[in-house]
C-alpha positions as CSV (number, residue, x, y, z in Angstrom):
1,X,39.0,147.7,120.9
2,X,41.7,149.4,118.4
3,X,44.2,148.6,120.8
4,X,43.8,145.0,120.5
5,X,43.9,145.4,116.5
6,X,47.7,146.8,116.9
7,X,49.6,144.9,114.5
8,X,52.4,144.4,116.9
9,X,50.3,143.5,119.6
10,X,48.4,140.6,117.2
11,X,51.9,139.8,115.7
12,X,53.7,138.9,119.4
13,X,50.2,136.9,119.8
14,X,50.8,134.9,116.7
15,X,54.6,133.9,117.6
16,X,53.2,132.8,121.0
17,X,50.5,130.7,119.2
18,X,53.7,129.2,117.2
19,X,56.1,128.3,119.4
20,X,53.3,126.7,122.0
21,X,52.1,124.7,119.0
22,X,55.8,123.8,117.8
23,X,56.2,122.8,121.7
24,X,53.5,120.5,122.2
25,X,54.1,118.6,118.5
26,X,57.7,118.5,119.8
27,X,59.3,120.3,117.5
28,X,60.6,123.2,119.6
29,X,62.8,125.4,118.0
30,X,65.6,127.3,120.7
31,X,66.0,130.3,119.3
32,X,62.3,131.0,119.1
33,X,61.7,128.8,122.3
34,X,64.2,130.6,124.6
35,X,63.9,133.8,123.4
36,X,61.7,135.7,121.1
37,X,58.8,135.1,123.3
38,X,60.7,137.4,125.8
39,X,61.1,139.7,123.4
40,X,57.2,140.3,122.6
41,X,56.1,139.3,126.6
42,X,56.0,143.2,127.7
43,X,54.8,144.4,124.2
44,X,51.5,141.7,124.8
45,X,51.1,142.2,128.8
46,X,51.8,146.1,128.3
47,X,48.9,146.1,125.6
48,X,46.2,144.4,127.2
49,X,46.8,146.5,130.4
50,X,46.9,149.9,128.1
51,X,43.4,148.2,126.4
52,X,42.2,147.7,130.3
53,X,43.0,151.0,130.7
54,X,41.1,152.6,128.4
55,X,38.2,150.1,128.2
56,X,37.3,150.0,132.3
57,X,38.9,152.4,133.9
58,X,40.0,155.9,132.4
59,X,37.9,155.2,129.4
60,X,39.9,157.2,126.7
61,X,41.4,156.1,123.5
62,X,44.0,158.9,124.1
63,X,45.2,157.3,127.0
64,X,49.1,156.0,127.4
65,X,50.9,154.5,129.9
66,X,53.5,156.4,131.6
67,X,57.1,155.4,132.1
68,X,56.7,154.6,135.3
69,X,53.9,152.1,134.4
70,X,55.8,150.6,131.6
71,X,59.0,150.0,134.2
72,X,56.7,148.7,137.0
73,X,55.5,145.5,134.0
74,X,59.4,145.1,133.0
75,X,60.1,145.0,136.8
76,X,57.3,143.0,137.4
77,X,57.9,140.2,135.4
78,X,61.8,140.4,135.5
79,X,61.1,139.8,139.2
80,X,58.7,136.7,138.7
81,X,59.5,135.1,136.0
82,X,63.5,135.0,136.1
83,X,63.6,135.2,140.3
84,X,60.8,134.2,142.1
85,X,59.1,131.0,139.9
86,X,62.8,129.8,139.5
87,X,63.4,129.9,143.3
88,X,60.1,128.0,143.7
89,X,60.3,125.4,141.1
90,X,62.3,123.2,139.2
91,X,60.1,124.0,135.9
92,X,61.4,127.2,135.3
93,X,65.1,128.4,135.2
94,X,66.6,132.1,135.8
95,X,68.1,134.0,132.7
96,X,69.5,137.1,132.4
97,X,69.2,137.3,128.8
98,X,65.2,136.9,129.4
99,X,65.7,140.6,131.4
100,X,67.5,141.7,128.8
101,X,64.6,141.2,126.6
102,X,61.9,142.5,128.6
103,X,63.7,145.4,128.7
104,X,64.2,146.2,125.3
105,X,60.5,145.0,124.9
106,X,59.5,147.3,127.2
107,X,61.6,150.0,125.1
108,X,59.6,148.9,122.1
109,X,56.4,148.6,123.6
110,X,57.0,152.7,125.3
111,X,58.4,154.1,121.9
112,X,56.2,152.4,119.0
113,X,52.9,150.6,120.2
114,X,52.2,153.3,123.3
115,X,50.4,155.8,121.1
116,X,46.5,158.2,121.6
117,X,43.9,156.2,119.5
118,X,42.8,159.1,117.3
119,X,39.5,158.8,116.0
120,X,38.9,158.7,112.2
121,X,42.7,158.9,110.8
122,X,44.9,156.0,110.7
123,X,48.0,156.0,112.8
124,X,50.5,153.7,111.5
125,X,51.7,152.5,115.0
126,X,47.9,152.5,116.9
127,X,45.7,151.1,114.2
């Protein structure tokens, strides 16, 4: 459960929770519209698979995700999000700079939030 108290991983959840709410009052802002939900995307998906991890199937706070995993979710949604969804509909449009950002999310995610739960000390980047 202490993965899903990491401050980032709460803090990407909030500015999603924003910008859908300043979306569907109409007041959408573009910088945090087009972007900064790209930013935090892999930082949120990467958590809750790390937490699914660790929950259901390894069952170990120390658990982290490889590189490898972390590429495979940057890939992953690169792929969908900015290739695939746009190819199939008009809703969504292809942008490079959204890669970009999963990238150096995924960078982010690997290097600060990626980190053993250790029981009964606080780790500034896990807790």
């Amino acid at each position: 459960m202490k993965t899903l108290l990491n401050k980032w991983f709460i803090g990407g959840c909030m500015i999603w929770l924003v910008v859908t709410i300043m979306r569907r009052t109409g007041h959408p802002s573009p910088v945090l519209n087009g972007y900064i939900n790209d930013l935090f995307a892999i930082p949120v998906i990467a958590n809750f698979g790390l937490w699914f991890q660790r929950v259901f199937v390894i069952r170990n706070n120390y658990y982290v995700l490889s590189p490898g995993q972390v590429i495979f979710i940057v890939v992953y949604v690169s792929v969908l999000f900015e290739m695939a969804l746009p190819y199939y509909s008009k809703i969504y449009t292809a942008d490079w700079i959204d890669v970009l950002l999963y990238v150096v999310g995924g960078i982010f995610f690997y290097k600060v939030i990626n980190r053993p739960i250790i029981a009964g000390t606080r780790q500034m980047n896990s807790e």
